[in-house]
C-alpha positions in Angstrom: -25.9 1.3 77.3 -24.7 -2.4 77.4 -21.4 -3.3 76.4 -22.4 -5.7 73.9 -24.6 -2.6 71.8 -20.8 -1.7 70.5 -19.7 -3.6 67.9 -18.4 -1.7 65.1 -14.2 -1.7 65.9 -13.0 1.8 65.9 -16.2 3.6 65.1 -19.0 4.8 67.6 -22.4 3.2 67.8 -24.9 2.4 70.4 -25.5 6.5 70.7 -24.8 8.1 73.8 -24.5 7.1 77.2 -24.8 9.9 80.2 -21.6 9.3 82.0 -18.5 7.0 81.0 -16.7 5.9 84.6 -13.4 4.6 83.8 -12.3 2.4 86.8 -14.1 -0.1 89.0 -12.2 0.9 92.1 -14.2 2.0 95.5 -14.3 5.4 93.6 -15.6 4.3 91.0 -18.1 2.1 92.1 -19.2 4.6 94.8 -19.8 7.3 91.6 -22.0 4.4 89.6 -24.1 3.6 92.1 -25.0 7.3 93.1 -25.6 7.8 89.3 -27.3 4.6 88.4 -30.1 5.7 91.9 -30.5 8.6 90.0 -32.0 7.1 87.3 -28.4 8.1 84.9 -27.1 6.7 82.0 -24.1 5.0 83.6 -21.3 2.4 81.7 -18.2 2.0 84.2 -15.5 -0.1 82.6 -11.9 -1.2 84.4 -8.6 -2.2 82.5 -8.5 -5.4 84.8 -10.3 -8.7 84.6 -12.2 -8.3 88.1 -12.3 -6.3 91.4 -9.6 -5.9 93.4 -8.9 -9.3 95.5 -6.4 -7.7 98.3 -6.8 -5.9 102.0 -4.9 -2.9 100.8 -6.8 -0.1 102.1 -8.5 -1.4 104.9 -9.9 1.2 107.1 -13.7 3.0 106.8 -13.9 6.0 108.7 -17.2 7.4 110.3 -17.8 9.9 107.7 -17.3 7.2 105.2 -20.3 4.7 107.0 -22.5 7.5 106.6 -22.3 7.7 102.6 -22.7 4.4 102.8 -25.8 4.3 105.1 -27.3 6.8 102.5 -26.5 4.6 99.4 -27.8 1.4 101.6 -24.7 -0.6 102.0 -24.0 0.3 105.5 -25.5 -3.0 106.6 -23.8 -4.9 104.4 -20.2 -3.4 105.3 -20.7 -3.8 109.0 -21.7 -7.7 108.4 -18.2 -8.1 106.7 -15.8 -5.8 109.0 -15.3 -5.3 112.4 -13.5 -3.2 114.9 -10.3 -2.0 114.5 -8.2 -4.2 117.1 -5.9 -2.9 119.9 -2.3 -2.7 119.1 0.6 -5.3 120.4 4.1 -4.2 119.9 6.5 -7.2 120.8 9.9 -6.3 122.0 11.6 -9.0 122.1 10.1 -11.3 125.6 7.8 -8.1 126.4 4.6 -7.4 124.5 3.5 -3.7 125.3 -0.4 -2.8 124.7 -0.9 0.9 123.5 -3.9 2.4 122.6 -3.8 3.3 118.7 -7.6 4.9 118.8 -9.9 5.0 121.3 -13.7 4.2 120.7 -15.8 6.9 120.7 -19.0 7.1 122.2 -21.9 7.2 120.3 -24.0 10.1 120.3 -27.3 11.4 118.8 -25.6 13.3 116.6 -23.1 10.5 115.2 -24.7 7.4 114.6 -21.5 5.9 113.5 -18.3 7.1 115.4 -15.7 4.5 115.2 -13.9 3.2 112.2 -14.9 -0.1 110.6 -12.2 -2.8 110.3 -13.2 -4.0 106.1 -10.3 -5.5 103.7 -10.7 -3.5 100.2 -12.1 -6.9 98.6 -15.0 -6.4 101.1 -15.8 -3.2 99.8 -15.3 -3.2 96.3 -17.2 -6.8 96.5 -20.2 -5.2 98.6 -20.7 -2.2 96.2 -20.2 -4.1 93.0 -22.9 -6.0 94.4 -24.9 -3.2 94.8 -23.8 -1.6 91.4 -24.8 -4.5 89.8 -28.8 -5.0 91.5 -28.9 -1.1 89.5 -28.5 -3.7 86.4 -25.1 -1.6 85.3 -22.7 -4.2 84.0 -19.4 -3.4 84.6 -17.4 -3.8 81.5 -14.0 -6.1 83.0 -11.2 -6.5 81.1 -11.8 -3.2 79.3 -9.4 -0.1 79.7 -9.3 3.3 78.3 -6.6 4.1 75.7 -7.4 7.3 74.4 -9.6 10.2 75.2 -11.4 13.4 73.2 -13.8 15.3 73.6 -16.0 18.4 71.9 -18.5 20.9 73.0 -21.1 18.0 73.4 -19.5 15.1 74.3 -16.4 12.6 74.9 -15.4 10.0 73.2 -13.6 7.2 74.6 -11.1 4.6 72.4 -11.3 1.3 74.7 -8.1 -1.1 74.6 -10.7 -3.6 72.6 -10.8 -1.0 69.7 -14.2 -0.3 70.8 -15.0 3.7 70.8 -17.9 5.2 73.4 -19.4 8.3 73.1 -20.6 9.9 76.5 -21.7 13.6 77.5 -19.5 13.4 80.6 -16.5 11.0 81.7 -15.0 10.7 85.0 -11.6 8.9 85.6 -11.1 7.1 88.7 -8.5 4.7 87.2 -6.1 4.8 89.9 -2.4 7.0 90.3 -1.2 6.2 86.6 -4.4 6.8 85.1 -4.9 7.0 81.8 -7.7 9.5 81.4 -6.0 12.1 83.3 -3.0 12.0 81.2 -5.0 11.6 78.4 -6.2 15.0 79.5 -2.5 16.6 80.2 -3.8 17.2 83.9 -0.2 17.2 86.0 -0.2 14.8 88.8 2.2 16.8 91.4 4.1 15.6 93.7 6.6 13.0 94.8 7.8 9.0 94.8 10.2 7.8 97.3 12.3 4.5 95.2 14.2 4.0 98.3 11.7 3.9 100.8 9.6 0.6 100.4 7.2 -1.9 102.1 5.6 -5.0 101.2 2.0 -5.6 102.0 0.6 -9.3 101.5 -2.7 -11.4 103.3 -2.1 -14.8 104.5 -2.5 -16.5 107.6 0.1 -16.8 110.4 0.0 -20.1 112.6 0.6 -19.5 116.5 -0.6 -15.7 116.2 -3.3 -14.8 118.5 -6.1 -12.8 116.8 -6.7 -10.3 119.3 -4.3 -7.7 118.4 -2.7 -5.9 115.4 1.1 -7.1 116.0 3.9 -5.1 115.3 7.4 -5.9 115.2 9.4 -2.5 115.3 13.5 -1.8 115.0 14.2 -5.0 113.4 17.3 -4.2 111.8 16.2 -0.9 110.5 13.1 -3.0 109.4 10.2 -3.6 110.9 6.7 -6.2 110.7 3.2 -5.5 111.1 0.1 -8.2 110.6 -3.5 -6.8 111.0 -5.8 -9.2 111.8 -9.0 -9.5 109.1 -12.6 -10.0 110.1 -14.2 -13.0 109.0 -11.6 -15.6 108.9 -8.0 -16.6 109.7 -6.2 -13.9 107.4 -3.8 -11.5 108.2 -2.5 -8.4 106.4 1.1 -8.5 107.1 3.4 -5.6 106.0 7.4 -5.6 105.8 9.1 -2.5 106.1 12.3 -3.0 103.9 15.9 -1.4 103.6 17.1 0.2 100.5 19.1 -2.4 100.2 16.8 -5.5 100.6 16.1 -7.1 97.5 12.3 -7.5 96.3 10.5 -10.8 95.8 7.4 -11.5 96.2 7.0 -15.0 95.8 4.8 -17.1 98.8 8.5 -18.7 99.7 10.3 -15.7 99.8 8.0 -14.0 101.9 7.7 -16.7 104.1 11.2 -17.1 104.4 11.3 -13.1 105.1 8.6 -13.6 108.1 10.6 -16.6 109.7 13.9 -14.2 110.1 12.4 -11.3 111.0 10.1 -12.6 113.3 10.9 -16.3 113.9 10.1 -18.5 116.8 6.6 -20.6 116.7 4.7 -18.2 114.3 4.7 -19.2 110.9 3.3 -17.4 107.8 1.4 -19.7 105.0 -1.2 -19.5 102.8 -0.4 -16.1 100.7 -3.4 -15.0 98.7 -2.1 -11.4 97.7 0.6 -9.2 98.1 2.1 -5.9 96.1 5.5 -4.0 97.0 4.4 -0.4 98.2 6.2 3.0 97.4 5.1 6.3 99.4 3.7 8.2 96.3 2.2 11.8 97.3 0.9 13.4 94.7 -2.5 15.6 94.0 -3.6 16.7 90.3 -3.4 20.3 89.1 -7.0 20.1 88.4 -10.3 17.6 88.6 -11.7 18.8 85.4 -10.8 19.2 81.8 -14.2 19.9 80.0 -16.0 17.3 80.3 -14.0 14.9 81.9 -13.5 14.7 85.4 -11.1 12.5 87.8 -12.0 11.3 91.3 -10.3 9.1 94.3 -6.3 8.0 93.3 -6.6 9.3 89.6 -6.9 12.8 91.4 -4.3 12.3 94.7 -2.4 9.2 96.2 -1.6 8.9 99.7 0.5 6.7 102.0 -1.5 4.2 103.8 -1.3 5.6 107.2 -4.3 7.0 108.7 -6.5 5.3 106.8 -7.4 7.9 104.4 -6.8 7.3 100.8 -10.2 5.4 100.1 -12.2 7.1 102.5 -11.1 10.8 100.6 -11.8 8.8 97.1 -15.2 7.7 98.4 -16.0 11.3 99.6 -14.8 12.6 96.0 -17.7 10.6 94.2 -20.1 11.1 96.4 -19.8 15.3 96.3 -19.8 14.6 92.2 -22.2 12.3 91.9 -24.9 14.6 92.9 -23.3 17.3 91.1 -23.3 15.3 87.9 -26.6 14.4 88.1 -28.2 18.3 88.5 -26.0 19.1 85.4 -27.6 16.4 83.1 -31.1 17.6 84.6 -30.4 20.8 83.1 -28.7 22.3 86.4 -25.8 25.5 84.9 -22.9 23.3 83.8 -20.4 25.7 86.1 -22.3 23.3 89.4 -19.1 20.6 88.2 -16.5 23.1 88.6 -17.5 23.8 92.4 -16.3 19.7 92.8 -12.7 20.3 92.0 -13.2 24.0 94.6 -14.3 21.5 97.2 -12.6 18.3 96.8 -9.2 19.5 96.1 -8.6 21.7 99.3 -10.0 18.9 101.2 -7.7 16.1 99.2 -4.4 18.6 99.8 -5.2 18.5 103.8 -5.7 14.5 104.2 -2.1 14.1 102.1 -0.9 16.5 104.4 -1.8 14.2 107.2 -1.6 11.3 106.1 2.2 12.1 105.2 3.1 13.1 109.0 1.6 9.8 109.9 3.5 7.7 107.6 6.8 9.4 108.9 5.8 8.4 112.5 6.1 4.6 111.0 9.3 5.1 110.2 10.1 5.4 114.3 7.4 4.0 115.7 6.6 5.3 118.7 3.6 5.4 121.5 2.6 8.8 120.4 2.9 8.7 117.0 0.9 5.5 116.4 -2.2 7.6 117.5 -5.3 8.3 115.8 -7.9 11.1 116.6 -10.9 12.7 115.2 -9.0 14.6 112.3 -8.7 10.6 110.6 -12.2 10.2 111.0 -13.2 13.0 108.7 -16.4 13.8 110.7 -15.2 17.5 110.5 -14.3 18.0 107.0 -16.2 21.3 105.8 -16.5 23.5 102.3 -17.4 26.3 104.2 -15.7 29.1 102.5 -15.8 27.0 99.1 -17.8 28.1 95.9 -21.3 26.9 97.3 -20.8 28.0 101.0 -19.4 31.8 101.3 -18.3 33.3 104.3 -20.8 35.9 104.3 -23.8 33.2 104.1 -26.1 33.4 107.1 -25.2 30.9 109.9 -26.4 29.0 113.3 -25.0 28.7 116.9 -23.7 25.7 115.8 -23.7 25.0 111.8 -22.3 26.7 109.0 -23.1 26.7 105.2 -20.7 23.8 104.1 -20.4 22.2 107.3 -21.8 18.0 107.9 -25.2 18.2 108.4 -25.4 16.2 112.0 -28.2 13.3 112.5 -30.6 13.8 115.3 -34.1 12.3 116.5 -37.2 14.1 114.5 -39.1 15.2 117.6 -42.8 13.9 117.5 -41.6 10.3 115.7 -39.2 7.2 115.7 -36.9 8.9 112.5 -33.8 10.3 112.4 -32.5 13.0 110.3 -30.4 10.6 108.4 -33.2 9.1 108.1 -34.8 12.0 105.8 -31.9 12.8 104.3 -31.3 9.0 102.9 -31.9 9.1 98.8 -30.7 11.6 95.9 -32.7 14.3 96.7 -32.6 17.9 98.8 -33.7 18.3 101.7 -35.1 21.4 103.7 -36.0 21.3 107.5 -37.8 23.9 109.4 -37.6 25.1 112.6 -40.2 27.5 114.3 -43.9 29.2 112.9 -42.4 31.0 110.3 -40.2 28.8 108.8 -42.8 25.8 108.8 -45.1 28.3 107.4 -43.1 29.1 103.9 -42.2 25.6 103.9 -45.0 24.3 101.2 -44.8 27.5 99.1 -41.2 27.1 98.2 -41.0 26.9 94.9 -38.5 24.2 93.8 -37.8 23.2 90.3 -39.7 20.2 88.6 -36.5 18.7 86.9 -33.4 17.6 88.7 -33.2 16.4 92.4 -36.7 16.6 94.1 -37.1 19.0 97.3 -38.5 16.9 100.8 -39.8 19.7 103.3 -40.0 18.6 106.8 -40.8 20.6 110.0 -38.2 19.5 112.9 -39.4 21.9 115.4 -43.4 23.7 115.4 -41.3 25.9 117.7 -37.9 27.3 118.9 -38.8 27.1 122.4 -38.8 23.7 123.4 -41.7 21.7 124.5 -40.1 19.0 125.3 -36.4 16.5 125.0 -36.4 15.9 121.4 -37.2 19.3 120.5 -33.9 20.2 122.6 -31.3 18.2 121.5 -32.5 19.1 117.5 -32.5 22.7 118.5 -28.7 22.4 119.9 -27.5 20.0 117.6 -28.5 22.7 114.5 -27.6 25.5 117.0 -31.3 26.6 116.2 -32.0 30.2 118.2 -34.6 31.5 115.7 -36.4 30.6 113.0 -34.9 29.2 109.9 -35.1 27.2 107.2 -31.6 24.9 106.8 -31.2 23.1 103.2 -29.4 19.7 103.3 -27.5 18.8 100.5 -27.9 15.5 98.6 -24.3 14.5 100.0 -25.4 15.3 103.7 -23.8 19.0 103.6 -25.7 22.2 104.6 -26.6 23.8 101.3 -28.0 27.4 103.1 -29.1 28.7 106.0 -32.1 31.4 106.2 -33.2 33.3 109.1 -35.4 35.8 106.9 -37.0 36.4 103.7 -38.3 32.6 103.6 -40.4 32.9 100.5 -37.3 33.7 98.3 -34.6 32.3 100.3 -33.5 29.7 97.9 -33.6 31.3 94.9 -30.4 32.0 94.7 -29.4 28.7 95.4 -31.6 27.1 93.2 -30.0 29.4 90.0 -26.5 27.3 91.1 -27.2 24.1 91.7 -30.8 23.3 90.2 -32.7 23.4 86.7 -34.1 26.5 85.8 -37.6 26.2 86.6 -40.4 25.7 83.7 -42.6 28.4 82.2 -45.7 28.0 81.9 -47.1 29.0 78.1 -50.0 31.5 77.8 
């Protein structure tokens, strides 16, 4: 529905769109394009005049890389980041050299292990891009004041006097957003006033660009400045005192650099900067009918760690699929397995992301350390409303678990390869399995089922058949379902002929009759 089919203030016209996305953040964004791929409805709208022009969140983890692989931008983000750089604490005449994360090797069954160095702008820039070749029009300068809802759909009063009906509405309009309180959804947790730090991009003459400085114990204060990919910017943070006054003008953080770090390095050219509070806070629930909130509208974060963005990203990408089975025809109950996934997962990264942000507040060697847990390579519903402990399992996988990438023996694909699009898809391995495969029956509406062998046997005949046999911790037959999102959706050992039924009565369209 365009924007400009709404032109009667304070009454609804231009019918009904599918799904109303409040919020042109990387959440939001993220949630368009999966929706807009799927051949959705999809209006996204944000209160400001354009996408965010700042660093802020700056790191995308592996996990992170692969969504974006799947929804084709991967290219695009590794053309305008780069690799994290090694760290360079100065104290005072000596500069020590610590290792903040190690690269990780890359290995058949992670295509992508390290994080990728990318300034917010980047992102939001490279999937508006992307939202926009969709032909969605994002609807700047336009924010949600008001929200309601009935039985068939919400109805959204936009600060324009504009109203848009949907049948769903997701908020990812950032920690004060409107749509969840609009919703009464409580946003728990906590704001530290005292503890604050200003985080700006400029450049910094006589500052090599090899290294993320830092500054620590500078009076109870410390600096930081990150180099950026692609130019001569820096993102420079200030730890201040309770006491330090705040002003962000370009001279008074100039001035601020000079005495905290003085000598030949001078800061100009400011093109952004925003005073930052540790806010920690997750909401009491992701739904409220039909509205739904995703990424900071659902749980904020400090900025250690890297995680805040990443977890938002992750959020859209496990509803967007969700969303899109539901308007197919899928049992409307699919959307309340997000929130039973998400949330758990949201509660663990502000968990770590917290003990990380303390470590800042004394820097030292081994708290400035980052591992796997940041790269959110492991992250697993197993246990959550799709993936039950009791569910059959491998060597090596669970139901819930990451579905990991490996070389199709007999061809030049990947598995990530195959799983790249909106749809399902189901791999066997062995005679049996490959034998069911084309009698499945999969419902006509909704995501589309793609059957593939990976192994004839489960004996293998040669490499590739090994390394897909022990990356899926294959022993025996089975059939494996992959997820839309890349997560293993079952697991079946026997009974292949009716093995996804049960599955498909959750998270698929009833399947047509056909009339007498």
């Amino acid at each position: 529905m365009e924007l400009n089919a709404i032109k009667e203030t304070g009454a609804v016209t231009g019918g009904v769109t599918d799904v109303l996305i409040v919020g042109a953040g990387p959440a939001g964004l993220t949630l368009t394009l999966d929706l807009a791929r799927r051949g959705m409805r999809v209006m996204l709208v944000d209160r400001e005049e354009g996408t965010f022009p700042g660093s802020r969140a700056k790191g995308v983890q592996p996990r992170t890389l692969e969504v974006f692989d799947d929804l084709g931008v991967l290219e695009a983000a590794r053309a305008a980041g780069g690799p994290y750089p090694p760290m360079g604490v100065h104290l005072g005449p000596f500069t020590m050299k610590p290792a903040m994360m190690k690269s990780s090797p890359e290995e058949p069954t992670t295509p992508h292990p390290d994080i990728l160095l990318l300034p917010q702008s980047s992102t939001t820039a490279i999937l508006r891009e992307a939202v926009e070749a969709h032909s969605v029009r994002i609807g700047f300068g336009l924010g949600v004041e008001k929200v309601e809802q009935d039985a068939q759909s919400v109805t959204a009063l936009l600060s324009n006097g504009e109203r848009v009906r949907s049948r769903y509405l997701v908020g990812a309009d950032g920690g004060g957003s409107t749509v969840r309180k609009s919703c009464g959804i409580r946003f728990e947790g906590t704001t530290d006033e005292s503890d604050r730090m200003i985080i700006a991009d400029g450049a910094i003459d006589g500052l090599s660009s090899d290294r993320w400085h830092v500054w620590p114990h500078l009076s109870r204060r410390f600096v930081g400045a990150c180099p950026l990919p692609g130019g001569e910017q820096f993102q420079i943070m200030f730890k201040l005192r309770p006491e330090d006054p705040v002003d962000l003008t370009d001279r008074a953080l100039v001035t601020l650099f000079d005495h905290l770090v003085g000598g030949s390095l001078k800061l100009r050219d400011i093109t952004w900067s925003s005073l930052f509070r540790p806010n920690v806070r997750l909401a009491e629930h992701y739904r409220e009918g039909r509205v739904l909130i995703c990424g900071d509208a659902a749980h904020v974060h400090t900025p250690a760690g890297a995680q805040g963005l990443n977890t938002g990203i992750q959020d859209a990408y496990n509803l967007g699929w969700k969303l899109g089975q539901v308007l197919a025809g899928a049992p409307e109950a699919l959307l309340d397995t997000y929130e039973g996934e998400r949330r758990p997962i949201a509660a663990q990264v502000l968990g770590r992301s917290s003990e990380l942000y303390e470590g800042l507040k004394r820097p030292s060697l081994s708290k400035i350390k980052r591992g796997d847990a940041e790269r959110q390579l492991s992250i697993s519903y197993y246990g959550g409303p799709l993936a039950p402990t009791s569910a059959a399992r491998t060597t090596k996988l669970r139901v819930g678990d990451r579905a990991p990438d490996s070389l199709v023996p007999g061809t030049s694909a990947r598995l990530f390869d195959l799983y790249r699009g909106s749809h399902f898809t189901l791999l066997a391995f062995g005679e049996r399995a490959g034998a069911a495969l084309p009698v499945i029956d999969w419902p006509a509406d909704g995501a589309e089922l793609h059957r593939h062998t990976a192994t004839k046997t489960t004996v293998p005949a040669s490499a590739s058949d090994e390394a897909i046999l022990d990356a899926y911790g294959i022993t025996e037959d089975a059939l494996v379902l992959i997820r839309p999102d890349g997560y293993v959706g079952h697991i079946a050992t026997t009974d292949f002929g009716t093995c996804l039924d049960s599955v498909i009565a959750e998270v698929a369209p009833a399947r047509r009759t056909t009339s007498p």
